[in-house]
Structures are given as C-alpha cells and as structure tokens.
BASE-250931 format. One record per residue (C-alpha): residue number from 1; z, x, y. Coordinates in steps of 0.05 Angstrom, whole numbers. Layout:
% BASE-250931
REC  num       z       x       y
REC  NUM       Z       X       Y
...
% end
This chain:
% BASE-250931
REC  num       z       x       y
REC    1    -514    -433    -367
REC    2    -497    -387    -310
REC    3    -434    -357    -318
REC    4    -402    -375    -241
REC    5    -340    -325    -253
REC    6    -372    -259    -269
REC    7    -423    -231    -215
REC    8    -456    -163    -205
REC    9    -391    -111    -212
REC   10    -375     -74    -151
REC   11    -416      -8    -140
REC   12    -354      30    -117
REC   13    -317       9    -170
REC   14    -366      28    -227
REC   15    -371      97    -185
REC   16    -299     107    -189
REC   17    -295      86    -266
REC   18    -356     145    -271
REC   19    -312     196    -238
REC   20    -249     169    -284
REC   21    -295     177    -351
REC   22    -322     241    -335
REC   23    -253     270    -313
REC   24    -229     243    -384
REC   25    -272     290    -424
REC   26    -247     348    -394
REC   27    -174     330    -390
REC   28    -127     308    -443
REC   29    -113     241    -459
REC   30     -30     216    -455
REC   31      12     168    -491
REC   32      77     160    -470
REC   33     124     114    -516
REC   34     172      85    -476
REC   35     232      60    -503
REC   36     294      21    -460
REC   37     344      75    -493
REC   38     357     119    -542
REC   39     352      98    -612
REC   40     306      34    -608
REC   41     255      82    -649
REC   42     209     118    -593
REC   43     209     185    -640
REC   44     198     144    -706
REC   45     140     113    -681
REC   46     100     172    -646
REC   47     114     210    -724
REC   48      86     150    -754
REC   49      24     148    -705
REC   50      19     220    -726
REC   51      10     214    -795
REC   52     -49     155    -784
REC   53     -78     216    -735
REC   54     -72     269    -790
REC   55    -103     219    -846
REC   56    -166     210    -797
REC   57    -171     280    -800
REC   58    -142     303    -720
REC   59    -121     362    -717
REC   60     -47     355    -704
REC   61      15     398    -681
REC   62      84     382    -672
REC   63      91     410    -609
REC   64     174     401    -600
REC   65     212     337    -636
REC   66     280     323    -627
REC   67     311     291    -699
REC   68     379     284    -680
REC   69     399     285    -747
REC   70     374     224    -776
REC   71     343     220    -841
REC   72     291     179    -829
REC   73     259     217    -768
REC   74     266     273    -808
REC   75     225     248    -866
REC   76     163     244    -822
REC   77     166     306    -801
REC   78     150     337    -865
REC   79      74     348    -882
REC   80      63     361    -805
REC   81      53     431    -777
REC   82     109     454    -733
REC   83      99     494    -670
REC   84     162     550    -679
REC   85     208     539    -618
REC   86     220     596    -566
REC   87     282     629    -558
REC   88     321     640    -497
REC   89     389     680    -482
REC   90     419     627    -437
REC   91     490     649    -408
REC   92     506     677    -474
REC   93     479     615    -516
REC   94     415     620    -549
REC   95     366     565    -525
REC   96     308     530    -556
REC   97     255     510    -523
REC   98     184     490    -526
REC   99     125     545    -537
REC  100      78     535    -482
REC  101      36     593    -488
REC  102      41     586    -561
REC  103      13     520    -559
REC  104     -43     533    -508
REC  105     -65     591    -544
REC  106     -71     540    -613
REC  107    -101     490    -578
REC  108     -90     430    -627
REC  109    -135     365    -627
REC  110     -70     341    -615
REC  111       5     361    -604
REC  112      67     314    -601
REC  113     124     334    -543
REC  114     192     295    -539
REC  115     236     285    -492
REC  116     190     293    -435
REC  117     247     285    -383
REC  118     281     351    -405
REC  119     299     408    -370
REC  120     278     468    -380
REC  121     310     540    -384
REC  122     310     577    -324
REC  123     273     629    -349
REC  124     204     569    -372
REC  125     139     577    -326
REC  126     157     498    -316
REC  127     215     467    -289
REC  128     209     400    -324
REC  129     185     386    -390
REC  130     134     332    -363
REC  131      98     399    -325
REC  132      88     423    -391
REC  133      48     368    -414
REC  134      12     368    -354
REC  135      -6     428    -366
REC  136     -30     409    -436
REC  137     -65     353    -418
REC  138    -101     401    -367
REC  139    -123     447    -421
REC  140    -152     386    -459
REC  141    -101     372    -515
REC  142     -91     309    -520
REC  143     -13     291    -519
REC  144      37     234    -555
REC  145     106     239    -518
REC  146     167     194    -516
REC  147     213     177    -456
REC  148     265     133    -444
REC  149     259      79    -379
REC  150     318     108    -342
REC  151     286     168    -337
REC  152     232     140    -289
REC  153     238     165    -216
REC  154     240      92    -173
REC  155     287      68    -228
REC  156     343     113    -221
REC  157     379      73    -169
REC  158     370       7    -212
REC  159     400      37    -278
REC  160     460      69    -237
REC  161     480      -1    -205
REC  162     472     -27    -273
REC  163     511      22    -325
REC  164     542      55    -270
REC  165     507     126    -309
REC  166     474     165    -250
REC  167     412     199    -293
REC  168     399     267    -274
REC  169     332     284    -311
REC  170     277     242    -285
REC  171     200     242    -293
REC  172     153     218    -232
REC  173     130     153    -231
REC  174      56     176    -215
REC  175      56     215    -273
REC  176      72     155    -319
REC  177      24     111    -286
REC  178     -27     175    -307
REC  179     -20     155    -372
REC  180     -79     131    -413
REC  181     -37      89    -459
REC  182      40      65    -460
REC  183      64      43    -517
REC  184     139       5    -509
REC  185     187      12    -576
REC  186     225     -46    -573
REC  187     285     -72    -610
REC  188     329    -133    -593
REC  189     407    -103    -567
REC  190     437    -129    -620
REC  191     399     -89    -674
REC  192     405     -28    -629
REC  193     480     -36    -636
REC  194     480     -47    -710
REC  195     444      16    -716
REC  196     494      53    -671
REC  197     546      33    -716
REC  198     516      54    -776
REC  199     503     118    -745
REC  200     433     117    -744
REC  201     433     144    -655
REC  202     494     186    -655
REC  203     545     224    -704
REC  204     609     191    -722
REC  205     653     207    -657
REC  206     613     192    -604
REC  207     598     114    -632
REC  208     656      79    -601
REC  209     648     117    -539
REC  210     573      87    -529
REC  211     583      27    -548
REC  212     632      21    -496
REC  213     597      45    -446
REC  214     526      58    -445
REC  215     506      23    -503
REC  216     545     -48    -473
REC  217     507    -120    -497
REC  218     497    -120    -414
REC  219     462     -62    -400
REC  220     419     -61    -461
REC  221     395    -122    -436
REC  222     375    -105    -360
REC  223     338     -40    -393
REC  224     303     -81    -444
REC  225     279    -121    -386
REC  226     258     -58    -338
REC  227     220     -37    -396
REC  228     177     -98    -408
REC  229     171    -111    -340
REC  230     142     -37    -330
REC  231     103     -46    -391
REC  232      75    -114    -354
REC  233      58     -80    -293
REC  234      22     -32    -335
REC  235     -29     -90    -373
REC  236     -34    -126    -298
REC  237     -61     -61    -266
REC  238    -107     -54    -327
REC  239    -132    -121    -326
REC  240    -141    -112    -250
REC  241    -183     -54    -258
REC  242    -228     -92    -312
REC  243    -239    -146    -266
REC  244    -260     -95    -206
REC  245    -308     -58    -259
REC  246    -336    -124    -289
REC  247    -349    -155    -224
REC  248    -291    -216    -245
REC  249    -283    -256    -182
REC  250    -254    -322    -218
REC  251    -182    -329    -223
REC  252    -147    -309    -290
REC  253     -72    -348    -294
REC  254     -39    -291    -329
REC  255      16    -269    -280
REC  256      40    -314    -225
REC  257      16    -270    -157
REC  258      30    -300     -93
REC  259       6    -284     -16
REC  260      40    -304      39
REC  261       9    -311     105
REC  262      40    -278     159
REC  263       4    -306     229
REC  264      31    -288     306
REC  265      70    -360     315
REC  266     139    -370     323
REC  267     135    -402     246
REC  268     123    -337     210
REC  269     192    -317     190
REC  270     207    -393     167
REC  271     142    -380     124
REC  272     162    -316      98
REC  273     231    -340      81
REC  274     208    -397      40
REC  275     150    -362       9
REC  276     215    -313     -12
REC  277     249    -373     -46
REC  278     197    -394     -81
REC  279     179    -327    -112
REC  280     252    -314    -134
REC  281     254    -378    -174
REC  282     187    -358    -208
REC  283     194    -284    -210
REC  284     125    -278    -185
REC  285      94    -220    -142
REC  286     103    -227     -78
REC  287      47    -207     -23
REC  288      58    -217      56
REC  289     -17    -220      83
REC  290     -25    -198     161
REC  291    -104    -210     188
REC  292    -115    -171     255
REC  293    -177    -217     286
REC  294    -200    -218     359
REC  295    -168    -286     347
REC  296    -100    -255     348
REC  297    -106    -207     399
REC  298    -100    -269     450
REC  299     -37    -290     428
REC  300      18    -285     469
REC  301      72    -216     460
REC  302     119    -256     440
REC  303      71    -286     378
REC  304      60    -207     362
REC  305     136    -194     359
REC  306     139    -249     318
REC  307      93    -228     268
REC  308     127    -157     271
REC  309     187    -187     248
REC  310     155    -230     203
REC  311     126    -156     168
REC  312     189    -124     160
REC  313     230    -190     132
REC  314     179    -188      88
REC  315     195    -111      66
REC  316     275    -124      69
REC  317     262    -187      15
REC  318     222    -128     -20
REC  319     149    -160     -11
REC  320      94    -114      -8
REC  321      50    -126      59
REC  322     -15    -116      74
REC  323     -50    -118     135
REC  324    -130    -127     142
REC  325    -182    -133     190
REC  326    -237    -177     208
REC  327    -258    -236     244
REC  328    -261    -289     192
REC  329    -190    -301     180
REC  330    -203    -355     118
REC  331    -258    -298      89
REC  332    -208    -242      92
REC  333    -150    -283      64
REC  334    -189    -312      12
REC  335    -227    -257      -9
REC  336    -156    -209     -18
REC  337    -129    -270     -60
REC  338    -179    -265    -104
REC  339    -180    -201    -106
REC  340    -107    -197    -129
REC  341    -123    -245    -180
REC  342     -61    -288    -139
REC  343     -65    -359    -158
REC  344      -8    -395    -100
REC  345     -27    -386     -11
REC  346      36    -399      23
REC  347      16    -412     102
REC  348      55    -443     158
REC  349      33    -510     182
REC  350     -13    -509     248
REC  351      22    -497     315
REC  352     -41    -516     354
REC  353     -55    -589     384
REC  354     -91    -633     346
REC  355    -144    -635     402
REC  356    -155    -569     394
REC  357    -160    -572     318
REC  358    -219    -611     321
REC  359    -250    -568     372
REC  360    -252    -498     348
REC  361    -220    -513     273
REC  362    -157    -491     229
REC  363    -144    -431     195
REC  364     -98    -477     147
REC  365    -158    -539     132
REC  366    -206    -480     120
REC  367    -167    -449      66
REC  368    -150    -517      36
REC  369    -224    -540      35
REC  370    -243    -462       6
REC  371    -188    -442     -37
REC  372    -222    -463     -99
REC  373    -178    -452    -159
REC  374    -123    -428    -121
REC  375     -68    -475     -90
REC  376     -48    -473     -31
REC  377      28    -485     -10
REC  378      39    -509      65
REC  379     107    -492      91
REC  380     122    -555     144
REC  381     170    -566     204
REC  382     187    -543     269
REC  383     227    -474     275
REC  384     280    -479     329
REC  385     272    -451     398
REC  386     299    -384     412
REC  387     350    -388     461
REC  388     342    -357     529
REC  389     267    -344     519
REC  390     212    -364     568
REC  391     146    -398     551
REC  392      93    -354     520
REC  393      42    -327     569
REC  394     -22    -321     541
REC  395     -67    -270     562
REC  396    -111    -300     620
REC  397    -181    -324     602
REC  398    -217    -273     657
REC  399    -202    -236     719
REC  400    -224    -254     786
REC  401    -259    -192     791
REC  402    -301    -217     730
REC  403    -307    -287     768
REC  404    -338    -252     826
REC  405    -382    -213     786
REC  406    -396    -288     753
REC  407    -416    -318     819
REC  408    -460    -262     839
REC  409    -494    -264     771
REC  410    -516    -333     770
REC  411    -527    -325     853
REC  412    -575    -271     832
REC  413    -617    -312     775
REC  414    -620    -372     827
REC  415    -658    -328     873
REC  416    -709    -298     821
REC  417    -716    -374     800
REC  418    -728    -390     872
REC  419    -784    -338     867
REC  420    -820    -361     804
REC  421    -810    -435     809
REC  422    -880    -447     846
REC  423    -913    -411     784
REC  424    -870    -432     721
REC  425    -842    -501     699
REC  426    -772    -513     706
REC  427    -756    -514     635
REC  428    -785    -439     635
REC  429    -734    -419     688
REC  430    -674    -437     642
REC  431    -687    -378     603
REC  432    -669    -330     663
REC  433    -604    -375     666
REC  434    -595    -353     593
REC  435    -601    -288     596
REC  436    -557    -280     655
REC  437    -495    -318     611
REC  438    -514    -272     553
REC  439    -500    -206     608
REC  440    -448    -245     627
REC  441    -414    -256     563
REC  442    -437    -184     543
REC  443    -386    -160     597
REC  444    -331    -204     606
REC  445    -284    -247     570
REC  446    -281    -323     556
REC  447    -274    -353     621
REC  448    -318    -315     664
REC  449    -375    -333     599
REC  450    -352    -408     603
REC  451    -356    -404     680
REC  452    -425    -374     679
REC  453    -451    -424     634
REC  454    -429    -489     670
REC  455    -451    -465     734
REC  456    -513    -444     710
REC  457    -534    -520     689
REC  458    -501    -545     755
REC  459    -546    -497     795
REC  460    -610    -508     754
REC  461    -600    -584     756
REC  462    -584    -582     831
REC  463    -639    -531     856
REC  464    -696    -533     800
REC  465    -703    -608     770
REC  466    -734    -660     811
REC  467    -705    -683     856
REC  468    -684    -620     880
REC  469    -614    -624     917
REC  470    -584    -670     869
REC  471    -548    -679     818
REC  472    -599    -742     797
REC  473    -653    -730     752
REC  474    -716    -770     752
REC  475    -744    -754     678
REC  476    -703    -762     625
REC  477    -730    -720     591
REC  478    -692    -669     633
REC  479    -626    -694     604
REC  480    -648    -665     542
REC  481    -669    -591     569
REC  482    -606    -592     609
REC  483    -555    -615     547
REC  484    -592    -563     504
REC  485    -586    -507     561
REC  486    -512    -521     564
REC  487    -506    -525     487
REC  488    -539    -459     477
REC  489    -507    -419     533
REC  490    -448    -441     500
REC  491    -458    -429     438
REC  492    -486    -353     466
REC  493    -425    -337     505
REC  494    -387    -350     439
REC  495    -423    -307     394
REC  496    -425    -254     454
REC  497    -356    -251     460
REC  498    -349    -252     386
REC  499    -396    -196     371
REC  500    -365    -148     417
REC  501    -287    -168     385
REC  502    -325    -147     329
REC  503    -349     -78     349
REC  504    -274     -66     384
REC  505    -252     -88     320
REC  506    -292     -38     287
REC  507    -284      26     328
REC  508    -220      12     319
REC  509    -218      17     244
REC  510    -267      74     255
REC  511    -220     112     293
REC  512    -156      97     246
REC  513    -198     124     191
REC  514    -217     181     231
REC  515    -154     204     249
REC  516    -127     196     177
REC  517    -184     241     150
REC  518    -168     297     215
REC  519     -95     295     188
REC  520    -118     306     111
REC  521    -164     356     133
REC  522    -123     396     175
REC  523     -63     394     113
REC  524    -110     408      60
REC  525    -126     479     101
REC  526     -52     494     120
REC  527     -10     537      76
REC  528      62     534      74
REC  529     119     467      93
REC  530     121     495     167
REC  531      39     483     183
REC  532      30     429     144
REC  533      88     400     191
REC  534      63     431     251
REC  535      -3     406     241
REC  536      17     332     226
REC  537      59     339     291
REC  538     -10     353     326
REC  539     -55     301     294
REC  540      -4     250     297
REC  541      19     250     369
REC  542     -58     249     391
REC  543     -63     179     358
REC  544      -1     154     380
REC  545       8     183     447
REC  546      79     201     428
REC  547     118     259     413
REC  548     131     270     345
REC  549     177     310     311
REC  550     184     336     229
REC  551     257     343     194
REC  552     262     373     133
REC  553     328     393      91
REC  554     354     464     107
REC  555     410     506      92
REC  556     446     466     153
REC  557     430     393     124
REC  558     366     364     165
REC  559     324     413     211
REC  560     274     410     260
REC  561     210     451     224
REC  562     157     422     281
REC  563     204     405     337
REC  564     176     361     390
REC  565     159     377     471
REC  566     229     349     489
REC  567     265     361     433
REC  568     298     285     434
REC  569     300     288     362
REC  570     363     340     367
REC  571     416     300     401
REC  572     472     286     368
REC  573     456     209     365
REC  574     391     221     341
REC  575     401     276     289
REC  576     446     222     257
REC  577     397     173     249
REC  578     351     211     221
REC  579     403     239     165
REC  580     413     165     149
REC  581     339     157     156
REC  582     337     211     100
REC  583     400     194      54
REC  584     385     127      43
REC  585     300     127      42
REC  586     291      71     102
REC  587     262      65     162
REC  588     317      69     228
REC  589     316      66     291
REC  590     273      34     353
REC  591     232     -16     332
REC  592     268     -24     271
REC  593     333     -68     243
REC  594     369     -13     230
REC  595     399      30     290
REC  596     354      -9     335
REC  597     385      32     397
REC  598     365      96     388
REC  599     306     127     433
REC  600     257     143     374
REC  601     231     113     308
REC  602     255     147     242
REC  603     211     145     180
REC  604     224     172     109
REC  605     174     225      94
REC  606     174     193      19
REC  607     145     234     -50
REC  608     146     222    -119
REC  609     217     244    -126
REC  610     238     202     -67
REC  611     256     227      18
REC  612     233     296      33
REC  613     245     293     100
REC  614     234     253     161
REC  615     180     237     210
REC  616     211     233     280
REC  617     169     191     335
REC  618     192     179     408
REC  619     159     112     426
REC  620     113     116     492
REC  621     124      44     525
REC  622      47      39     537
REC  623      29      24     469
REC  624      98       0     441
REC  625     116     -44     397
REC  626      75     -30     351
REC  627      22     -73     331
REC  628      27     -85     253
REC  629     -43     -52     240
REC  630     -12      13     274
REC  631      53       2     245
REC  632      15       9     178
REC  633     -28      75     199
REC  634      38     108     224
REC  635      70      91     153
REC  636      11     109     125
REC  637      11     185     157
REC  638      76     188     139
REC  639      65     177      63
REC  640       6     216      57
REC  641      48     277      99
REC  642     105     270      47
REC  643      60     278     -13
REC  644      34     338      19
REC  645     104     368      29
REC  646     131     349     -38
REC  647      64     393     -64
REC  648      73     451     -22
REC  649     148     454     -53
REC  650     131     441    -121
REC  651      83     506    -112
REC  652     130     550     -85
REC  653     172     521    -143
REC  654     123     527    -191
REC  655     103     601    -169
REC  656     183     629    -158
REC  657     186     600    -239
REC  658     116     640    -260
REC  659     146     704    -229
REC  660     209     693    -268
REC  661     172     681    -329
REC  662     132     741    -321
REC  663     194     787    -304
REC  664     224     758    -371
REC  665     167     775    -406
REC  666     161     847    -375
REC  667     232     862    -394
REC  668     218     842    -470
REC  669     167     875    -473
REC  670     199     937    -452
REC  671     258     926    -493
% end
C-alpha cells in the first residue's frame, strides 16, 4: 500500500544534509555530557565511554580530567594515556592547564577535555576552554567533554533567579547545539545529596555549606528539569531534521507544538492570550503565526496595529513568531503546521458577515475542512470596543481617476465594436469586452475591475444584442452569452487583481532578501567593529528610509561608533533608552511597550554571549508603524549585525591572546 505520510524528501534539505556529511569528515565529531550539577557522574561516564573506545581499538588521549579526589573517577583513569598538563607562573602560583599544542601535534583518534566552561590562564592562545575544543574539533580529533547546564549562555539568568548563584564561566549556546551527540547524566536529587554527604562531590568542609545552598532539594530540582528539557529540545530538533531529510509530511504526536494565528482584527490579542493559557497548562511550544496576503493589505490601520500588538504580546508571553508570505492564507498556515510537526491551530472566530462568508469563503472553515490530523481550537466571543476609537476605514475599492480611466476604457471597446459589428456576430464582440476588463483589472484595483465588468454587459446588451437600445433580449439564447460574459469578466478581474498582489507580493520578498544579502555582503568585506557598523548604518537606512544609528560599549558606557545624520540618538533622553535597551537585552522605545515616548526605536544588537550593542532607528512617519513583515527584516538585520560584531571582537580577542602566547613562548625560549 502507498505509504500517504512519507513523500519525495525535500531537495534542499538532502543538499544541506550533503554539505553537513561532507563537513563531518573533515571536522571532529563532539559529545558533550551534560549533567544538571556537579557530581551526578558527567566525568564517570565520559571515562567509562572511554574505556569501550579504547577496547574497540580508538586511539584515545586524556586530554585534561578533573578527579576531584574521588576514588572512583580515579580508577578509570588508569590504563588511559595522559596528555602531561602545561605549566603556568600565574601571580606567583603555578597553574595547570591544558596542552593545546601538545595535543594537536599528537593528534589522537580521540581526546577527552573536562570542564569545558573553564577559564583559561591569561597567558593560553584561547580564552575559554570550549575554544580549545573547537579548535580540536577543527583539526579533526574527535572530542568527549562534560559541562554542567548552568554553564549554558541563555540559561544564566534562569539559574541566578533560581539559586540566587550568578555563574561566571559560561559556554555559547550555538556551540552546544554544534554538538553531534549530548549525552545527559542524570541522577534523582536525592541520591545527589546522599552522595554529597558521603563525600563523594566535595571534601569534608565544604558539605554542609552546599547542601545549604547550592546543592538545596529546590534547586536540584529546577536544574534537573533545565537539563531534560534541553536534552528534549535536542531529540525534537533531531527528529525535525529527519522528517525534512525523509520527506515526513504526516504528523508525529511526540511533543505538544502549537500555532497560534495572529490575523489584522480587533480579536487577535484575545486569541493570543488564550492560546497563552492553554500552552501554560500543557507546557507545549508555543508559535504565533502572522500571514502577509494581498488579503491583508486591505484591512483597515487600525486591523494592522492590531496585529502589531498581537506580535509583540506574543514575544512578552515568550512565544516565538513567525511571519510568512503568500496568498493562500489556509496553504501557508497549514503547510508551516506541518512543517513544525504542531498538532493544535488556535484561530479567532470570523469577524466577517455571514453574507460575506458564503461569498468569498473563511480562512477559519478552510482550515477546519483541511487540517487533517491536526485540531483545530477556535477561540469565540466578541472583544470589547476600544474606547474613544472611530470606525475602521478601509482602504477605498478604486480611485476616481481609475473610474475615469474605467469609463473611457469600455467607451473605447464600444466604438471598435461599433466598427466590427456589421462583419462579426455579437457573441464575437464580447471578447473585445474581455480583454478591455482584463487591461482594466491589469491596472487598477477592485472596483474600477468590478465597474468595468458590469458595464461592459450593460453596454453589450444595450448596443450589440437585438434589439439594440434595450435592455430586452429577443433570443434566449443571449441570456446565456451575456451570464457567461459577466461570469468570466468576473472571474478575470479576480485572478487579475490577484496575480499582480502576487508579483507585489513577490518583489517585495525579492527586495527584503536583497537587501539582507547587500548587508551580509558589505560585512563580510569590512574589517574592524567601526565598518562593519558603518556599513550596516548605510545598508540599513536605504531600506528603511530612516536614519540609523550603532552603539556599542566604550570606555564611557554606550557610544555612538556610526552616528546618524542628526545625531538624535545622543540626547540625553535617548542615550538612556538605549543603555536600558542594552542592560536589560529588549527592545525600547517608539513603537514599542517599553519607553513608548521616545523619538526612535531601540534594538538589542544580540550575540551568543547576549547585547553587544544597540541598533538605533529614528522612525520616518511615511512608512511607520511598522508592518510585522518589516518589523521582522529590521530584527532580522539586527541579529545578523550582532553576530557579526560579536566575531569581529572575538578576533581581536582571539589575536591580542595569540600574541601573548607567542611573547610567552619567546621569553622561554630565551630563558
């Protein structure tokens, strides 16, 4: 039988699974063990993996293992080659460290590294321990390291609220989600405890101490539970890549995903709200879903503001959101849901008159008739009025310069009628009519296409069916020409008018991706924080029409490097906003919830390691608000432009350290 869930796999996603394969053989393969604190046995198990790797016949070095003094660790060290440690003179102290060189120039099968989240001596090539075994991994040695979850970048917030410990050593998120396999070492709290008491984690005095503090029932608990849920994420993103590779379009229940609609109605914070509810008392993964249609681009402003706000409720109740594009609303929707593997819609109820319903169709029957094996959760009643606002104004359906162009069209295909009418039946002369509603539509918007079409049959009945200069018509089987005329000019004003949303639509997206490439390009050949800034300021005003501005952290707190024209970024107001902007990693400013007043729009110019600095924009009232798809570009510039400044510090970093190292090794050698 024909398996209905699995279809031809994606050709882009076998391409990228190519590239991934054949950038495996050269580089080194990672496996972190990940562990919710110290002692639940991280170091124990990588030894004991080590010794199945040495029976199969691996070549295998310990690289740098921390025993802490307990028996059993260091029972599994023995019968394993040690890499000798390198001294440094540290302030007096001598320092041990891991052998870099010594282990590049060895060049194990495989070499095991602990403690990836240390620091390193001043004097190391690497600041971090985790650039070591990136450096390994680029050398192709294959690497087994162990790391505790508090040491992970986006979590350091989340474990200070929790054991009020503020963890100074952390390792970048996108170099754990690198690895090729995480294993978690995981022991209940209680055990842990029972351990720490028998001195199994730490000598004698420092027992009572943890398990007063660190090591409380409590906290053991919430990082037992940031661990499996990172270790959960982990499988999900696997399994979602196996799905794009194998072509897997059915839906696979094994983690609840949900997608909330967000649509331009007065209901979309209502929906977001209860979609929020729902989620919480699930735990599932939330997903706020913004189309951009030629559908929506007739709402009203006030239905775009709405769906604005909608967006960034969405953010605050920490949903991810997604905006797409395309004119098939239940498509797009649909096809994302599946792609997500989400198995629960949430969508507002319909807004529109029932009369209208049945006349051009719901968004909401559509996905209930097509969701397949995924439900579909409709979020009912009436929001209440917001006081002191006026009636939407839609935009108007044409312009009367379009309706005299109209007129003149259809006058102009009555007289070339009039011309050919003596040599052509009528029925022939309905296809000039045609062609004149397809210019029309071709040109204009709805009304001046719905115009041309009903005053095209009026005219053609009137001048060209017997008897002429009536409305009467003496064969019936004119009824039928003249039902089908007005059917069909119809039917081609509609798919006009759609085609060329379509092509706006398109040139659009053409021109986003455009711009985002320019900006790329034009980073990728500038050298240095200051021209990277200065030519994001460039690229980014000429999308946005607006001046822009780039703050970075100086000797003085946050500085201008690519100031704007006016330099409104400078004031004292401002300045402040944008240190806030900074401190605390959120957008502020206008346009958004926080410092709403100020005169420009403040976003955090985010890296691996968190705010780098801040991108600075002073709105130009011609194209502001914000639609959400250009909300999502300018966030999206913004992100990439961080990433780009976090890498032209870590090279300055990385080169200022390589000097240092070099010096060192000078002087020893002269010594």
């Amino acid at each position: 039988a024909k398996d209905v869930l699995r279809e031809r796999p994606d050709p882009d996603a076998l391409l990228r699974e190519i590239q991934r394969e054949s950038g495996e053989r050269v580089r080194g393969r990672l496996k972190i063990f990940l562990g919710a604190s110290a002692g639940v046995g991280k170091t124990y198990a990588m030894l004991s993996e080590a010794h199945e790797q040495r029976e199969r016949g691996i070549d295998l070095l310990v690289g740098y293992v921390e025993t802490h003094g307990r028996r059993e660790t260091e029972a599994l060290m023995e019968g394993l080659e040690r890499l000798p440690r390198r001294e440094i003179d540290y302030k007096g102290v001598r320092v041990e460290e891991f052998d870099l060189d010594r282990a590049l120039i060895r060049k194990p099968r495989l070499i095991l590294v602990d403690e990836l989240a240390h620091t390193n001596a001043p004097e190391s090539r690497h600041a971090k321990r985790w650039q070591d075994v990136e450096e390994l991994l680029d050398a192709g040695i294959d690497v087994y390291t162990a790391v505790n979850i508090q040491h992970l970048e986006s979590l350091n917030d989340a474990v200070a609220q929790i054991t009020g410990v503020v963890v100074r050593e952390t390792v970048p998120d996108a170099f754990i989600d690198r690895a090729d396999d995480i294993e978690v070492v995981d022991i209940p709290p209680d055990e842990l405890r029972q351990r720490l008491r028998e001195g199994k984690v730490y000598v004698p005095e420092r027992i009572e101490h943890a398990l007063e503090g660190f090591f409380k029932p409590g906290n053991l608990i919430a990082l037992r539970e940031l661990a499996l849920r990172r270790a959960a994420d982990r499988v999900d993103a696997q399994m979602q890549r196996f799905r794009a590779e194998q072509g897997v379009h059915g839906l696979w229940h094994a983690r609840d995903r949900v997608i909330v609609c967000v649509a331009p109605n007065r209901l979309a914070s209502r929906v977001v709200r209860a979609a929020a509810r729902m989620g919480a008392s699930s735990h599932a993964e939330m997903v706020a879903l913004y189309v951009e249609s030629g559908q929506q681009a007739r709402r009203s402003e006030e239905d775009h503001q709405g769906a604005r706000d909608a967006l960034r409720l969405a953010e605050s109740l920490g949903m991810e959101t997604v905006t797409l594009g395309g004119q098939d609303i239940v498509a797009q929707v649909l096809g994302y849901a599946r792609q997500r593997n989400a198995n629960l819609i949430v969508v507002g109820k319909p807004v529109k008159p029932r009369w209208r319903e049945l006349l051009f169709g719901s968004v909401v029957d559509e996905l209930v008739r097509h969701s397949g094996e995924i439900d579909v959760h409709v979020i009912t009643g009436d929001a209440p009025p917001s006081p002191g606002t006026s009636k939407a104004v839609h935009r108007p359906l044409g312009t009367p310069a379009g309706y005299a162009w109209t007129l003149g069209a259809v006058a102009l295909a009555s007289g070339v009628c009039e011309l050919l009418h003596r040599f052509v039946a009528p029925t022939n002369l309905a296809m000039v009519y045609l062609l004149t509603i397809a210019t029309i539509a071709s040109r204009f918007r709805t009304g001046e296409a719905i115009l041309g079409s009903v005053l095209s049959v009026l005219v053609f009945d009137i001048a060209f069916v017997p008897p002429r200069g009536t409305f009467a018509v003496s064969d019936s089987e004119y009824l039928i020409t003249l039902t089908a005329m007005l059917v069909v000019a119809l039917l081609i004003s509609r798919l006009s008018i759609r085609l060329k949303s379509q092509a706006t639509a398109a040139a659009e997206r053409e021109r986003r991706t455009a711009s985002l490439y320019s900006l790329t390009r034009e980073m990728a050949k500038s050298r240095g924080k200051a021209e990277i800034a200065s030519a994001a300021v460039k690229e980014i005003g000429s999308v946005f029409e607006s001046e822009i501005a780039i703050l970075l952290p100086g000797e003085k707190g946050l500085e201008p490097v690519a100031a704007s024209m006016s330099g409104f970024e400078s004031g004292g107001s401002e300045i402040a906003v944008a240190r806030w902007t900074h401190e605390h990693d959120e957008p502020a400013g206008n346009g958004s919830d926080t410092l709403p007043a100020a005169n420009g729009l403040y976003l955090p110019l985010r890296g691996a390691s968190g705010s780098v600095g801040v991108l600075a924009i002073l709105p130009n009232a011609r194209i502001w608000p914000l639609s959400p798809a250009q909300r999502n570009l300018l966030e999206t510039f913004a992100s990439t432009l961080g990433l780009a400044l976090e890498r032209a510090q870590l090279a300055k970093e990385s080169h200022t350290a390589r000097l240092a190292a070099e010096s060192e090794r000078l002087r020893n050698a002269l010594l």
